[in-house]
N, C-alpha and C positions, 0 to 999 in steps of 0.2 A: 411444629417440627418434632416435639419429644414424640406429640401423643402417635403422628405416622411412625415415628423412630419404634414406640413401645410394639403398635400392634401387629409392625412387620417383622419384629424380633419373635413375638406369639406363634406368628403363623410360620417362619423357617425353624423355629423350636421344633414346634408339632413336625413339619416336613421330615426336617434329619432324623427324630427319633423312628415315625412310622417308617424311612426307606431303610435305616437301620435294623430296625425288628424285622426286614423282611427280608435281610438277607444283603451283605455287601456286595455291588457288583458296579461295573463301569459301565455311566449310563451314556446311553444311543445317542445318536444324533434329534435332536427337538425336531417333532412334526407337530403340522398343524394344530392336533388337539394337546397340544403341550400349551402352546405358544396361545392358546388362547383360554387355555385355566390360566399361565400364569398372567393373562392381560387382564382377567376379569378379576382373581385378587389382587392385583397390583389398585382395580378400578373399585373394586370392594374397603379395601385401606387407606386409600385416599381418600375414598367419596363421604364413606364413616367418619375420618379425621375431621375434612370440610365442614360436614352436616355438624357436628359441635360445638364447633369454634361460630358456624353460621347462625345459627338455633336463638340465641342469647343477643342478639343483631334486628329480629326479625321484630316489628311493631306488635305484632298477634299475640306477643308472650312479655308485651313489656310489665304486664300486673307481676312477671315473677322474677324481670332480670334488671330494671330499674328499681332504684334504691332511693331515688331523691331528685328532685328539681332544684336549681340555682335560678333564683329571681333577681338581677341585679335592679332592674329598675321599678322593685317595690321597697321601701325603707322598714316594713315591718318585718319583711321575710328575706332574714339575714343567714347567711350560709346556706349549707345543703339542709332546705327544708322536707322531709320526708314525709311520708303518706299519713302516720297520726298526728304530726303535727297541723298535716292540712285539715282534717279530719274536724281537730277542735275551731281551727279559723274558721273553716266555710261553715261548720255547723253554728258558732257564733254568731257569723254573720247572716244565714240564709233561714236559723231555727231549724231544729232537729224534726220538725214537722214536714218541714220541704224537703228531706234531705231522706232519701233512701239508701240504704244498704250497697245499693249497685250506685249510689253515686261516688264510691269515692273508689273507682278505677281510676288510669293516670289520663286516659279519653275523658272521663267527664269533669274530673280534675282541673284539665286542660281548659276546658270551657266553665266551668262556675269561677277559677280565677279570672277569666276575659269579661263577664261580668256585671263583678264588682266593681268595674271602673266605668267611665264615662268615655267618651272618645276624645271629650278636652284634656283628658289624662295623657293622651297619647297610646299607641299599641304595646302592649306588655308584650315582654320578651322571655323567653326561659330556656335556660340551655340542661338536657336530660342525661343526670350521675345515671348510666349505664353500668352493665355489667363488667366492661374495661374502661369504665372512666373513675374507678373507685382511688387508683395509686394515681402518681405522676406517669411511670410507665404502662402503657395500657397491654397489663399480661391477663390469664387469663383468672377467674376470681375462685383461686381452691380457700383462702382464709376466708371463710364468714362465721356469721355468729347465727344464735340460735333462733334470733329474732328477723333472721334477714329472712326474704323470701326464693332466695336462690339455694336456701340450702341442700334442699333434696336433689336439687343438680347437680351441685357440686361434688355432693358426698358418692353421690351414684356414680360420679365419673372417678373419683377417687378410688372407691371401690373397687369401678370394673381395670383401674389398674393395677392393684393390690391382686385381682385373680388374674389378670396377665401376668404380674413379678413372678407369682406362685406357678404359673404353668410354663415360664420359661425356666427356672429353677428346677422343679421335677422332670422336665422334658430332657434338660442337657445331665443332669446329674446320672436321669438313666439310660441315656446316649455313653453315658462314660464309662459305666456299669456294665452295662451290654462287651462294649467293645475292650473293657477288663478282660471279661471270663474270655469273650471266645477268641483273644489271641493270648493267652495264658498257655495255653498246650504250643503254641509257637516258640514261647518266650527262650525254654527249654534249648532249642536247635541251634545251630551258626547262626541264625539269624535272632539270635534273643537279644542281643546288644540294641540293634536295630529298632525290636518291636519294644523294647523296655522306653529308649528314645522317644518314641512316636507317643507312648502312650502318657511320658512324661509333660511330653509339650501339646498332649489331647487334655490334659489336666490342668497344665498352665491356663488355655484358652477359656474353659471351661469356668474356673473361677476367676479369670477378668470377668468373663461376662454375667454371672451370678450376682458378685461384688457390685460391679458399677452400675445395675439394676440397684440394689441394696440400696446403696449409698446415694442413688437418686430419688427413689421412693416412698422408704419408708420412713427417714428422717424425714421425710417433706408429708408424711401421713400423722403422724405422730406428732406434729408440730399444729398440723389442720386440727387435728384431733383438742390438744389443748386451749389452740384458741377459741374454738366451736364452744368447748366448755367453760368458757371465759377464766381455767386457770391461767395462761398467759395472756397477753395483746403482740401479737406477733406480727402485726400491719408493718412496723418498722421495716421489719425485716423482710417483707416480701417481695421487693423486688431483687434485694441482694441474693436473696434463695431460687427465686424462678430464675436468673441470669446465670449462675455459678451453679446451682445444684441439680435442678432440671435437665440440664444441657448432657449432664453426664453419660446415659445413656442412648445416647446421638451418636 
């Protein structure tokens, strides 16, 4: 919900500023070719938003968005065992000789623990720490560290909101700017009371929406930012921040 929330703020940002720049006037009645720009970015923002949240879901990419298998019905591999912990097991177990490079994907992972056992063991079971199975609440994972392997996703999505903040910010700031100068020669007439009004509460709007960006992102950047560096451990805190802070610009 935030990530459609941010990038349909992106894209009516840019909109007002360019009809803006090009001149104030009362627009027409929507025909056809309106109605089907705005249904193809409406289908453009959504299908973007989907594809990211979906991406980190898909099998094909678990080497970069799985973080660790939980084995309950093995007694040596207790908790979330992760990839170089298996790493040392199977190589223990199978010799570094058997054991290639390309063995320790979570596919063949999957299969050198099936194994090690016998079928009088029974079928081993393991249920996979995902990319939304790292909290209790399954949000999406902007805290990682430097050792995770999702971090270049994260940071990249991080990022391309950090230059969404930055282009809704410059976009309304000179939507406000714009519409300063050219009703200033107004301001002057009978009607300056009117335009001073409009342009007061054109400024109010403006910095709510500036603001409640702010205050969703870049605290929540700058926090990614620290725990990534391992000066804080901000895990605690992340579902209280993605529920309460996130949500702002919604």
């Amino acid at each position: 919900g935030s990530q459609i929330s941010l990038f349909s703020m992106t894209i009516l940002s840019i909109t007002r500023l360019v009809k803006i720049s090009q001149g104030l006037s009362i627009p027409g009645p929507a025909n056809k070719k309106t109605c089907i720009v705005v249904a193809f970015i409406i289908f453009v923002t959504v299908g973007s938003s989907l594809t990211l949240a979906v991406v980190p879901l898909k099998s094909n990419f678990e080497d970069i968005f799985v973080n660790a298998l939980y084995v309950p019905d093995v007694k040596f591999m207790r908790g979330f065992v992760t990839k170089s912990s298996f790493k040392h097991t199977l190589t223990t177990y199978y010799g570094k000789t058997r054991l290639s490079i390309s063995s320790f994907s979570w596919r063949s992972i999957y299969s050198l623990i099936s194994r090690m056992f016998t079928h009088e063991y029974g079928s081993i079971t393991y249920q996979v720490v995902g990319f939304y199975g790292n909290d209790p609440v399954c949000l999406f994972k902007f805290f990682v560290t430097s050792d995770e392997p999702q971090e270049i996703y994260s940071w990249s999505l991080l990022g391309l909101n950090f230059v969404c903040f930055g282009i809704i910010s410059v976009s309304y700031l000179a939507v406000f700017i714009f519409t300063s100068t050219s009703s200033s020669s107004l301001s002057q007439g009978a009607t300056g009371g009117l335009v001073r009004n409009r342009n007061n509460r054109l400024q109010r709007k403006i910095s709510i929406i500036i603001l409640t960006d702010f205050l969703c992102w870049v605290p929540f950047i700058i926090v990614s930012f620290l725990h990534t560096m391992g000066t804080v451990d901000a895990s605690p805190w992340y579902a209280l921040l993605s529920i309460l802070i996130l949500p702002i610009n919604s």
